[in-house]
N, C-alpha and C positions, 0 to 999 in steps of 0.2 A: 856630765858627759864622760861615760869611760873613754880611758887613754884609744883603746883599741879604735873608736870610731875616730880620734881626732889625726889618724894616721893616713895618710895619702888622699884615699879617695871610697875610704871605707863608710862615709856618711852617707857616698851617691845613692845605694840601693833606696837606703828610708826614705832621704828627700824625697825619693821619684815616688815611692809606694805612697807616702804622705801626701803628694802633689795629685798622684791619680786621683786617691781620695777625695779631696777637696774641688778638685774638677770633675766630676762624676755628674751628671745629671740627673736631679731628681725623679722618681716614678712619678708618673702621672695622677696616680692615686694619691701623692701624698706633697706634691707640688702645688696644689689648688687654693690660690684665695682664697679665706675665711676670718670671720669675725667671732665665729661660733666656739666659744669657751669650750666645751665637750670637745670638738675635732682637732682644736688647737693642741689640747693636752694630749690627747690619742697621737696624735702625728710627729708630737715632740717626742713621744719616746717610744717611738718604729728606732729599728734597729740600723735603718741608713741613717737618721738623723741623728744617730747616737753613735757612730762612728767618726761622721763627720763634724762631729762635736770634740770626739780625744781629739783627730787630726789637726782639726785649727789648735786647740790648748795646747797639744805638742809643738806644733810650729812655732808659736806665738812666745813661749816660753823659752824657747831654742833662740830664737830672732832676739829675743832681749837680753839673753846671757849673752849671746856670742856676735850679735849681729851687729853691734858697735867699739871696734878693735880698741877705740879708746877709753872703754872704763872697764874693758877686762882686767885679771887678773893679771898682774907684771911680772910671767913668767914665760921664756922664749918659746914655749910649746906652742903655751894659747895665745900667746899674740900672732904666732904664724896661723895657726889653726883658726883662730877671730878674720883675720885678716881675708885669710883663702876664704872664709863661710860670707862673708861682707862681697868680695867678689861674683861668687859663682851661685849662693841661692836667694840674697835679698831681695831681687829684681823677681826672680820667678817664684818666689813662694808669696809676694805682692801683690801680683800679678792674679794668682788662686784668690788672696784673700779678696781683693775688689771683684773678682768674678763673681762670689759667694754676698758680698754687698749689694751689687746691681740685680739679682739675683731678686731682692726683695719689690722690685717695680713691676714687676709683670706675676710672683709668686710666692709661694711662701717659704722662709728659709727656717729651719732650725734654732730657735733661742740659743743654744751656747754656741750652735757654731758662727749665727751672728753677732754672737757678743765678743768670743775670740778675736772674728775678723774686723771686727771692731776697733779693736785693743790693736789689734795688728797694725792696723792703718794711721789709728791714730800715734802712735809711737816713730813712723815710718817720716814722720812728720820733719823728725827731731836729727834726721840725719839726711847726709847733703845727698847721695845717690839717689835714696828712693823718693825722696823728697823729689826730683828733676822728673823721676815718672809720674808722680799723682799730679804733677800741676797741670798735664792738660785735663785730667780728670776732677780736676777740683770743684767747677762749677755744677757739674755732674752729680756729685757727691753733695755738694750744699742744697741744692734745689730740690733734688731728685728723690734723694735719700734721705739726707737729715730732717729735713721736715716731716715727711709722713712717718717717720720713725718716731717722731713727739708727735703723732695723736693721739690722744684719747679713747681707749680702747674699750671694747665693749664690756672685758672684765673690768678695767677700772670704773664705768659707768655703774654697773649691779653694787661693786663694793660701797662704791659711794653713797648708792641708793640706801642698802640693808644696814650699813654703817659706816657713817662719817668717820667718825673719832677714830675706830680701827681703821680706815681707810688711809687717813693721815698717819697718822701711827708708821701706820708701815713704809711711806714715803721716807720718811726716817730713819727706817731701821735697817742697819748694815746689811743683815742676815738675810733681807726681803729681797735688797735693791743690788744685791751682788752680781748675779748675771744675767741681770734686764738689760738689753739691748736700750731700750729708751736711757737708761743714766748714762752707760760708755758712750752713747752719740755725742750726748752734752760734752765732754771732755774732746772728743774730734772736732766738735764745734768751734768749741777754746781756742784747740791747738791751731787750727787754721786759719782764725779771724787772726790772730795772733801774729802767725804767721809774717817775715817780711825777707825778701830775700835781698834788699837791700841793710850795708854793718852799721853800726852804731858808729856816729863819726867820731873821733880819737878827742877830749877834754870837752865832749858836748853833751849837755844834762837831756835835749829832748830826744827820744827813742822816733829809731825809725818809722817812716808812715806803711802800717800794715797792707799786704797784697791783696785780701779779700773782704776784709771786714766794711769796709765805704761798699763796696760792690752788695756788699750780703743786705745791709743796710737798706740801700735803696730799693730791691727786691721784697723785703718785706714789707716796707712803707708802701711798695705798688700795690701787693695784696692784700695788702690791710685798704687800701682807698677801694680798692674792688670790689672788696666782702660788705664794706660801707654804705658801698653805690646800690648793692643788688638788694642790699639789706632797705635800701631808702626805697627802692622804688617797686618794692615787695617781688622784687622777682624769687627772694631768699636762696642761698646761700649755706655751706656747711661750717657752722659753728665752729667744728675743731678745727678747722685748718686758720681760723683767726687764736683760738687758745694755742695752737704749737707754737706761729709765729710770735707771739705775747711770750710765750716761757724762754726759746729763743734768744728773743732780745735780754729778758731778764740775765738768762745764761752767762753772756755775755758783757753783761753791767758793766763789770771791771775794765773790759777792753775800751768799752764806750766813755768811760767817765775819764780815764787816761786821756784822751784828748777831748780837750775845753771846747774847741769848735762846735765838734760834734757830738757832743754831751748836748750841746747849746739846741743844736738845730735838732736830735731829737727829740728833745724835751718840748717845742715849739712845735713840730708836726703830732706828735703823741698825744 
């Protein structure tokens, strides 16, 4: 950040220019659900989705250098300048990025600017302000979003098909899985099953009991008995929405296996 923007209130123009951006509403042309590999790639790089592509990365990159006063740099400038940017735009450039998330329920959003806002959200996690605004959204966000966000897409189907070996391959590979939307969910995932906004009590070895992860739990155990049910009684059912909730849970292993209970129970429903 030059000196010049971290001075009074010389940042407000971008924020706002930044914020319009990011709130803009898609053209109807190019906001349409699809599955269709050809349209997808055609519409990722229209020149709206490729603004509001820099705008989330600018934002996102801004919010993590300065948007936590405490692991700034320890010089009286920027901790003032940290401090004022944590007040006056975390809330409302948070506010954009979940708009640009929910965004994906009803239509289709832009691969990097979903992956941004992605990054945005799930970082948002980690500190106490904006953390207090995504909790009534949270459930929202786990149901809503992160799961059909891990389905299996019609390009990862073909790949599959014409070649396994490179299909895995690239699950793998840094280079491939960098600004897929489907990998940064998994990390939002983490962060929130995680989540507790209850403290570790002072000379006590067990960690507090997480806010959403028993809740996220039972919801897919319901899905999974549902998909089972329509699967039994041939009424059938959509296959990936049982493979998102499966990788999901995998996601999450670490969270699960931290507590023995429910390691226990579901490994016993599983």
């Amino acid at each position: 950040m030059c000196p010049y923007l971290m001075e009074g209130d010389n940042l407000d123009p971008w924020i706002q220019f930044f914020k319009t951006i990011l709130d803009m509403p898609a053209p109807a042309d190019i906001a349409g659900k699809t599955e269709d590999q050809y349209e997808i790639e055609k519409t990722d790089k229209s020149i709206f989705w490729k603004i509001k592509g820099i705008s989330a990365k600018l934002t996102y990159r801004i919010f993590v250098k300065y948007g936590n006063p405490t692991i700034v740099e320890d010089k009286a400038h920027i901790k003032t300048f940290s401090n004022n940017f944590s007040l006056k735009y975390n809330i409302p450039l948070l506010e954009s990025h979940l708009q640009t998330l929910f965004a994906t329920k009803s239509g289709y959003v832009g691969s990097k600017a979903l992956n941004f806002g992605i990054k945005f959200i799930s970082n948002s996690t980690k500190l106490s302000n904006t953390m207090e605004k995504l909790k009534p959204f949270v459930e929202n966000i786990l149901y809503d979003t992160v799961v059909p966000t891990l389905y299996i897409t019609q390009r990862d189907i073909t790949g599959f098909t014409n070649d396994p070996i490179e299909y895995i391959r690239n699950q793998y590979d840094f280079t491939e899985t960098l600004f897929q939307p489907r990998n940064q969910i998994q990390d939002l995932l983490c962060y929130l099953c995680k989540y507790s906004s209850q403290k570790k009590k002072k000379n006590s070895k067990k960690a507090p009991k997480p806010d959403y992860l028993h809740a996220f739990l039972a919801y897919a155990v319901s899905n999974l008995d549902q998909y089972n049910a329509k699967i039994q009684t041939g009424e059938g059912a959509d296959w990936r929405i049982k493979e998102a909730l499966m990788y999901a849970i995998g996601t999450i292993r670490d969270e699960i296996a931290s507590q023995k209970e429910l390691k226990a129970q579901m490994e016993q429903m599983l």
